[in-house]
N, C-alpha and C positions, 0 to 999 in steps of 0.2 A: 556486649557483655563486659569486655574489658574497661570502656569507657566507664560504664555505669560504677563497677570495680573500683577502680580508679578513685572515683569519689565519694565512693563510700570510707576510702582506707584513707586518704588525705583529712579526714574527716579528725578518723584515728588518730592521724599524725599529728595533727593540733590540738588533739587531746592526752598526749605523747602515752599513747595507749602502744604504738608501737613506734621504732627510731625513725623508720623511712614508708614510704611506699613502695612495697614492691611492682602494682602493676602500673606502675608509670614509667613513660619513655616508650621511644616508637620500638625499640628492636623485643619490646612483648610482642608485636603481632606477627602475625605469621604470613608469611606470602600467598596468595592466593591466586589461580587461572580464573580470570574470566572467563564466563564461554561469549565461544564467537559471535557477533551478531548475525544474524541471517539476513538476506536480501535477496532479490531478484536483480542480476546485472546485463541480462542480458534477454534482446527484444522477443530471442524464439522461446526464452522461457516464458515471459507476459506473455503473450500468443496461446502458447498451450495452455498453462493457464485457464485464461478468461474461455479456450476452447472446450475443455475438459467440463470446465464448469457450465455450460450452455447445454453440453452433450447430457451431463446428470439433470438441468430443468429440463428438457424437451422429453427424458425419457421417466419424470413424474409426473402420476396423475391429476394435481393443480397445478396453478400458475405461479412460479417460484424465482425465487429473488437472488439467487447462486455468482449466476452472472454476471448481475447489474451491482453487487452487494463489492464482488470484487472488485471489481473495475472502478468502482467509487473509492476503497482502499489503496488501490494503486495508483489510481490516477486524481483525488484527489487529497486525499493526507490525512484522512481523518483518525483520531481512536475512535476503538471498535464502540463505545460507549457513543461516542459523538456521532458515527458513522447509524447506528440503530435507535438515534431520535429524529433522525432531521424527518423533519414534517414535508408536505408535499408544498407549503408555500415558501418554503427556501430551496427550492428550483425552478431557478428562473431561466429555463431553458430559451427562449427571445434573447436575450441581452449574453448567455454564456455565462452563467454564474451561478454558484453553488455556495448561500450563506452555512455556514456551520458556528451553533450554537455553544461553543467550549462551556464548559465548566471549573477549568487547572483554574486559569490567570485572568485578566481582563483582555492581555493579547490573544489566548484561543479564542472566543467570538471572533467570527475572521469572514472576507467572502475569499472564495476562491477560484479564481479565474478557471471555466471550463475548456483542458483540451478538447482537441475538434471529437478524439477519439470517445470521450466518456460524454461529451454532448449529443453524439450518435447514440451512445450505449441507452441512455438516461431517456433519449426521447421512443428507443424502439419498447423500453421496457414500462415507460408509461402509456403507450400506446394498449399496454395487454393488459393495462389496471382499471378497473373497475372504478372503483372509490377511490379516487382521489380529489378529496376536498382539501384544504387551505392546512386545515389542523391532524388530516389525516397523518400518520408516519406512514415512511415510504417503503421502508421494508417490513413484512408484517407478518405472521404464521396465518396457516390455512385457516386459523378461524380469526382473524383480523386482530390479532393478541398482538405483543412486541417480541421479537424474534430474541433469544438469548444468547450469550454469549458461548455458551456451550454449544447452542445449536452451531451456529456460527464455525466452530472449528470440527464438530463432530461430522455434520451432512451437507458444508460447504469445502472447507480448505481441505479438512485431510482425503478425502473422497475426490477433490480435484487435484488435488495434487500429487495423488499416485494414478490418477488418468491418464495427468499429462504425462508422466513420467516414463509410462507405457510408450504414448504416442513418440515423445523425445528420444525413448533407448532406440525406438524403431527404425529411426534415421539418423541413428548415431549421435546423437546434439547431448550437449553437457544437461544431466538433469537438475532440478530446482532442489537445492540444498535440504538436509535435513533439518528439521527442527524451525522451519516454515511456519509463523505465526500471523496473527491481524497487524501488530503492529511492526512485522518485519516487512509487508505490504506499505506501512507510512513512511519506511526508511526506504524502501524503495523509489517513494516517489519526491523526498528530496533531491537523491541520487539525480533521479531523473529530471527532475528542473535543473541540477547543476549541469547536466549532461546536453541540457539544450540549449544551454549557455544564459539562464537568468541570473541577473545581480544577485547576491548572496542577501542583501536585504528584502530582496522581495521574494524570494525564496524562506526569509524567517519570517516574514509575515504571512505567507501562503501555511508554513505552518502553524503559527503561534506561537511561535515562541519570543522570550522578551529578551535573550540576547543571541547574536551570532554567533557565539563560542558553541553554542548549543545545536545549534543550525549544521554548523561546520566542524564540529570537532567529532560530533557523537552521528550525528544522522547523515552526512553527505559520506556514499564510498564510489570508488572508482569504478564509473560503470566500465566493463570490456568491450574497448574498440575493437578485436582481434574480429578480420574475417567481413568487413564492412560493417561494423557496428552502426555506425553511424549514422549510414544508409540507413541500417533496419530495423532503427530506433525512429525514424524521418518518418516513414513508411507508419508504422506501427502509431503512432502520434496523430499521423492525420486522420486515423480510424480505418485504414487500410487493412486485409490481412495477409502476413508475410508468405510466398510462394518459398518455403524454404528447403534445398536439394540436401541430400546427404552430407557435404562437405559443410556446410552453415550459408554456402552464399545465397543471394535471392536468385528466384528463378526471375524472367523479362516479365513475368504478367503476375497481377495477384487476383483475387476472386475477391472483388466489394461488396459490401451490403450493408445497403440503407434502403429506411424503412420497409424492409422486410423482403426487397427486389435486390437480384444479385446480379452483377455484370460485371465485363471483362476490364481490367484499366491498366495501360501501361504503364510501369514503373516511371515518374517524375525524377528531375534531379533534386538534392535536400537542399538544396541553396532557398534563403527563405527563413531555416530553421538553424542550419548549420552553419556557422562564418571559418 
């Protein structure tokens, strides 16, 4: 408003309709707080999470997209726009790749390398799809419609995210911030490529974006090492899930599952992921 101000009255001035401008010069504006960005920093929050969300599809009456919808947010970067077109032929679950069709810049069209974690998610949740042809979209409403973005935060994230929240206070663990959006799921998963130590250029290509100030300045935060982070960010990445005790540490065994079979696995070291 002041901008616009601004040059409406300089306008003025060269028509010496008035001496000066008054709303020119920075000390017109006024300070303002940002609000904080949101993220997920830490791997028992993803966990509960993507857990909470599984727990609301298994307990609806259709076959539903909650789980696999998140996990594509956090583990691949998309916006939630980008995230509710991709078609079922830009999963190329064979090779680990996930094309996303941007529409910001010419850098959004992007592919994005499949963690092991959302290449497990992607292939148990196409396993329970019916119709999936080339041009089909992947996330879809019970009547094969395109799912909205309302839906999206109304009967996905906030409904998961006071599940897990449940789950989290119960064993003490720091809960997932307020004010938990789709696209604080995209910050999340820069974070988490910086955290597993990718070059910051391919980190802005996994997003889209066309420069690194952008990459780095506004979307990577400091995920929390505290408590063997690290580890349980390792774990949680290779599509594992976290065995986690009261205190935050991992317990010696976690409970896997792929394609749809569960078994015991002893915890790995993160070397591999971790330098």
């Amino acid at each position: 408003m002041l901008t616009t101000l601004a040059a409406i009255l300089e306008v003025a001035v060269e028509y010496e309709h008035i001496e000066r401008n008054p709303a020119k010069g920075k000390r017109r504006r006024l300070r303002v707080s940002r609000p904080r960005r949101t993220y997920l920093d830490r791997a028992e929050q993803i966990d509960a999470l993507l857990t909470a969300a599984g727990a609301l599809d298994a307990a609806g009456r259709t076959a539903s997209w909650r789980r696999a919808l998140l996990a594509v947010l956090v583990f691949a970067g998309p916006r939630i726009g980008e995230a509710l077109e991709l078609r079922w032929r830009d999963v190329d679950l064979a090779n680990g790749r996930l094309r996303i069709r941007g529409t910001k810049t010419d850098a959004a069209e992007r592919t994005v390398e499949l963690l092991p974690i959302l290449r497990d998610e992607l292939a148990t949740y196409a396993a329970g799809r019916r119709e999936r042809g080339p041009d089909d979209r992947v996330f879809t409403s019970s009547r094969g419609g395109r799912v909205s973005e309302s839906n999206v935060r109304n009967r996905a994230l906030g409904p998961a995210v006071e599940k897990a929240n449940v789950a989290l206070a119960a064993r003490q663990a720091e809960p997932i911030p307020d004010g938990l959006t789709p696209h604080s799921l995209r910050r999340t998963f820069a974070s988490l490529l910086v955290a597993l130590g990718r070059d910051p250029a391919v980190v802005m290509r996994q997003m889209g974006h066309t420069t690194p100030h952008m990459t780095l300045g506004i979307y990577t935060q400091a995920m929390d090492w505290a408590d063997g982070e690290r580890e349980a960010l390792n774990v949680l990445v290779r599509g594992e899930s976290l065995g986690a005790s009261g205190n935050g540490e991992l317990s010696d065994r976690v409970l896997v599952k792929h394609d749809g079979e569960s078994r015991d696995r002893r915890l790995g070291t993160s070397e591999g992921v971790f330098r």
